[in-house]
C-alpha positions, 0 to 999 in steps of 0.5 A, spaced: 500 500 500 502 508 498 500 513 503 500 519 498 499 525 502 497 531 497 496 539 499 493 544 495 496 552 496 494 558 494 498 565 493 491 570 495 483 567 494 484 565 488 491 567 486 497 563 484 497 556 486 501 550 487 501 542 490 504 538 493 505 531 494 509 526 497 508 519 496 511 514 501 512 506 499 516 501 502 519 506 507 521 510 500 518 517 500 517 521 493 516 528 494 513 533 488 512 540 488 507 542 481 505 549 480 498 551 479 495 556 474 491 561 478 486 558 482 482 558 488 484 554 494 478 550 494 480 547 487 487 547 488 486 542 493 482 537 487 488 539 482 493 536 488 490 530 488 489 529 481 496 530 480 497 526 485 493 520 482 496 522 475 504 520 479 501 514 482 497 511 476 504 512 472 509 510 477 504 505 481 499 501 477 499 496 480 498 499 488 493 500 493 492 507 494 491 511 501 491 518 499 490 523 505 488 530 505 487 536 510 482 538 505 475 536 508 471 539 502 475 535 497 475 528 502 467 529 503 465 530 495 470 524 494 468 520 499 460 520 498 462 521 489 458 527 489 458 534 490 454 541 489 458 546 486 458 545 479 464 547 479 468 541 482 463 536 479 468 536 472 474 535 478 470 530 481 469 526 476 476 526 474 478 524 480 474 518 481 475 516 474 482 515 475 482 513 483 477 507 479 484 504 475 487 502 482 486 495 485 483 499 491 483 507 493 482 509 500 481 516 501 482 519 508 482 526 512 487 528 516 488 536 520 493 540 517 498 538 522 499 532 520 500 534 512 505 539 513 511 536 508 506 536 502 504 543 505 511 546 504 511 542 497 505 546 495 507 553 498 514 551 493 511 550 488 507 558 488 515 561 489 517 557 483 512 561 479 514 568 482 
């Protein structure tokens, strides 16, 4: 199983935005920090997890995923597959389109302070934009 961390950061509301992602297997630890377009926090969030799935489907076919998130909009909309704003429903779609390549995916919620390397990663990549 991957522990994939992910974190979306944003430069203002909306602003400049990036990600961030770390992806733990087998005690070995990717780090990867991808710059967003403009956008609000919110959607940073779900592009963060959507890059993060992007890697994983890439580098990780084969893995059970567990993707943890201090966002609890993006957590809530993933886990029930639905949500009201029309404009994270395109979002939501790709995301549970390519969770559903997985063998099997989890999706948890954890509070900020238990994601801070992705959160650094995120702010990281908003620098590299400046």
């Amino acid at each position: 199983m991957i522990e994939v961390y992910t974190d979306g950061a944003t430069s203002g509301n909306p602003g400049q935005s990036g990600a961030g992602i770390v992806i733990i297997k087998d005690g070995a630890r990717q780090s990867y920090s991808i710059p967003l377009d403009i956008m609000t926090n919110h959607h940073a969030e779900f592009w963060a997890i959507i890059k993060a799935l992007e890697i994983c489907q890439s580098d990780h076919p084969d893995d059970i995923i567990s993707l943890r998130s201090d966002s609890q909009s993006a957590v809530q909309a993933i886990d029930k597959e639905y949500t009201k704003n029309k404009e994270f429903q395109p979002l939501l779609e790709q995301i549970m389109q390519l969770s559903r390549q997985f063998p099997h995916f989890f999706i948890k919620w954890i509070p900020e302070k238990q994601n801070k390397a992705a959160d650094q990663l995120a702010r990281e990549a908003i620098r590299q934009t400046q």
